[in-house]
C-alpha positions as CSV (number, residue, x, y, z in Angstrom):
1,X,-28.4,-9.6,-33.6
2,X,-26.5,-12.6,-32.0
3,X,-23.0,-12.4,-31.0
4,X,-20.0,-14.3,-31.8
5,X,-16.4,-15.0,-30.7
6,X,-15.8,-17.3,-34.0
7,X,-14.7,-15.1,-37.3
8,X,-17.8,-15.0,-40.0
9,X,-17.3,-15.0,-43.7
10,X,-20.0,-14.6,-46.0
11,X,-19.5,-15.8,-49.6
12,X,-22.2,-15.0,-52.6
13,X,-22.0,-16.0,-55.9
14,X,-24.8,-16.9,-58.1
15,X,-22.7,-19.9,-59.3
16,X,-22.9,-22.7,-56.7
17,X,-19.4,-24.3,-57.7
18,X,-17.5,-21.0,-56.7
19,X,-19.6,-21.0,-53.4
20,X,-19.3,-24.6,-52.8
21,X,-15.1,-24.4,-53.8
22,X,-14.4,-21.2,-51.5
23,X,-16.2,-23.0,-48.6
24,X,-14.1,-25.8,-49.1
25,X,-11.0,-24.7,-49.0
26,X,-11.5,-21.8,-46.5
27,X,-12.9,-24.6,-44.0
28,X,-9.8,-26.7,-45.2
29,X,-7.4,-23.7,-44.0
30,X,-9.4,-22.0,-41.0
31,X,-10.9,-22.3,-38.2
32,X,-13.9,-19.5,-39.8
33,X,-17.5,-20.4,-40.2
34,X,-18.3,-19.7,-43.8
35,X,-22.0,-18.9,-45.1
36,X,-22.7,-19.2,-48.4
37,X,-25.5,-18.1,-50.7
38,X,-26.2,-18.2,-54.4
39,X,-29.6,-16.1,-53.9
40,X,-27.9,-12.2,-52.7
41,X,-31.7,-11.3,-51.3
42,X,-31.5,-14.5,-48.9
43,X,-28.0,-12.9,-47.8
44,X,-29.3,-9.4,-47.3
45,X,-31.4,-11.3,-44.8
46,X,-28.8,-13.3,-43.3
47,X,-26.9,-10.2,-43.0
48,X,-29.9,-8.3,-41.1
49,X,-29.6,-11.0,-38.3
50,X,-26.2,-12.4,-38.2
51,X,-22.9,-10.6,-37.5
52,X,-20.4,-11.3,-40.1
53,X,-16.9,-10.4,-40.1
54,X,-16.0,-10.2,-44.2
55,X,-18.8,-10.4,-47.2
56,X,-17.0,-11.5,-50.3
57,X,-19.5,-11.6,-53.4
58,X,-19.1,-11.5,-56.9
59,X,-20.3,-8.2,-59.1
60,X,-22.6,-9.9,-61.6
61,X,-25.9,-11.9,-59.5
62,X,-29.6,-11.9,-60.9
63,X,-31.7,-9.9,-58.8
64,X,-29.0,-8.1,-56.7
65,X,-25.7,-7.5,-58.7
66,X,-22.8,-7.3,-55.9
67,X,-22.7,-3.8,-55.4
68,X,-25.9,-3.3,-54.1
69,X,-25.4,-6.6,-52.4
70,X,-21.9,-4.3,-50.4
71,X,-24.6,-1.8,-50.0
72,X,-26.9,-3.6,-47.7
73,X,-23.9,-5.3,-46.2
74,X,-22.1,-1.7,-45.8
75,X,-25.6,-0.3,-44.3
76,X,-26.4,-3.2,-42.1
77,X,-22.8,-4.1,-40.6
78,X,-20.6,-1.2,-41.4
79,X,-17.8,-3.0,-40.1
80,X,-17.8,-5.8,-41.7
81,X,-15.3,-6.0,-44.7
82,X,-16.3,-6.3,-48.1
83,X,-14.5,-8.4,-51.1
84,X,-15.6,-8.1,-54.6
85,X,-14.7,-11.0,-56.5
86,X,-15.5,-11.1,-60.1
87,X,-14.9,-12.6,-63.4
88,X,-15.5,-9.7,-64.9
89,X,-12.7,-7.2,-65.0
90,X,-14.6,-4.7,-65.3
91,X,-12.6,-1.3,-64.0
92,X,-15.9,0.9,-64.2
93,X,-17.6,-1.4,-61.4
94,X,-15.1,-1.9,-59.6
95,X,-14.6,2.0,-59.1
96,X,-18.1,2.5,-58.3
97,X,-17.6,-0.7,-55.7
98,X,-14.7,1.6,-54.0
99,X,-16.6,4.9,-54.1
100,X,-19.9,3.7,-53.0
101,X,-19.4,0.8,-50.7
102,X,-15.9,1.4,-49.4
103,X,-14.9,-2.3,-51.3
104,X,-12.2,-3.1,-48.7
105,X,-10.5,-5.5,-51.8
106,X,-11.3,-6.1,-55.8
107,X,-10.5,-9.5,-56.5
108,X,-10.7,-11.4,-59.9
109,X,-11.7,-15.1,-61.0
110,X,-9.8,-17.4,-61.1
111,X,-8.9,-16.1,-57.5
112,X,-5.8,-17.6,-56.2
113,X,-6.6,-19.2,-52.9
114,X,-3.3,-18.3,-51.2
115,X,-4.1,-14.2,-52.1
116,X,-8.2,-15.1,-51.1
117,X,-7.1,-16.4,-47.7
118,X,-4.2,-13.6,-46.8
119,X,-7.1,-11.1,-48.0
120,X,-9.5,-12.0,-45.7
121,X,-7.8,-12.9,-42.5
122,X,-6.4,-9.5,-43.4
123,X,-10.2,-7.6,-43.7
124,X,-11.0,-10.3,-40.3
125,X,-8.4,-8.1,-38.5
126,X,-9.6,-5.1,-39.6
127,X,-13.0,-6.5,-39.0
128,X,-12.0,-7.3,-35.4
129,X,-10.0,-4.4,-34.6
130,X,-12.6,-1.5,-36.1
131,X,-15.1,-3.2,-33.7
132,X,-12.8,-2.7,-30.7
133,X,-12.1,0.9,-31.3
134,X,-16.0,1.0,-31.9
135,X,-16.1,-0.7,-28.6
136,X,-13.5,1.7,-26.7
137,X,-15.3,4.7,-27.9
138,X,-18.3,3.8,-26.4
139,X,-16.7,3.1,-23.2
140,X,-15.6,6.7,-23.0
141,X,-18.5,8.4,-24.1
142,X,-20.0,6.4,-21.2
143,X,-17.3,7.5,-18.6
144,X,-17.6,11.3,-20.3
145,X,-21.1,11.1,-19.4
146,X,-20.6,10.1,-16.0
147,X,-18.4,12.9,-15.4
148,X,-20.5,15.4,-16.7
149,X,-23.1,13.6,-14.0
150,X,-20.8,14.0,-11.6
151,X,-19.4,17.1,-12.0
152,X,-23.0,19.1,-12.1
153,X,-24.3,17.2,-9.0
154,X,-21.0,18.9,-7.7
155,X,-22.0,22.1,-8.8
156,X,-25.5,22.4,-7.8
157,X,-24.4,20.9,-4.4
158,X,-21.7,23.8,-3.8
159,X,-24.4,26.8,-5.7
């Protein structure tokens, strides 16, 4: 998987004009690259090579409906964040969304772009900062290791 500096969001809707308008304006306000798809199984895919910071999809999509969409995204890049957006208010998904997929925000159309943006340069930080503690933990597992190294070297060289 390729590496990026650059935030990443990912936005799926099976209606083009509510890919094509949160592009617009989130290009307009940021500084983000922003992926969109109207096919979720061509995202699953982008999602299997390409880091992304936030998914935001809606709930009802042919093929994929957006929960089993979070799914892949939640199995594939556990760290990113994921947005459910939906013109459905429909309180039964959106529970299964937070129980099953860990659905870091439930958003419903029309979204307002002010709340849209504050939502996901809050889930980018969270994004950012879960991969850093991700990161940090690593580092000291690494440096336990070493030390556990070290220290039976020490051993066997004083037995």
């Amino acid at each position: 998987m390729e590496t990026n500096t650059q935030p990443v969001v990912i936005v799926v809707d099976d209606e083009e004009m509510v890919v094509i308008s949160i592009r617009a304006y989130l290009q307009l306000e940021t500084d983000y690259r922003i992926d969109g798809f109207t096919d979720p199984e061509e995202a699953v895919k982008h999602l299997e090579t390409h880091p992304v910071d936030v998914v935001v999809t809606d709930i009802l999509m042919p093929k994929l409906n957006g929960v089993q969409l979070l799914a892949h995204a939640k199995r594939l890049q556990p760290e990113a964040a994921r947005i459910l957006l939906t013109g459905h208010a429909d309180k039964q998904s959106a529970i299964q969304a937070i129980n099953e997929v860990g659905v870091y925000q439930y958003l419903e159309k029309p979204w307002d772009n002010a709340q849209l943006l504050l939502v996901i340069n809050s889930a980018i930080e969270r994004t950012q900062l879960l991969r850093q503690l991700r990161d940090k933990i690593a580092e000291l597992d690494a440096a336990h290791g070493n030390l556990k190294d070290i220290q039976a070297r020490l051993i066997k060289a004083f037995l």
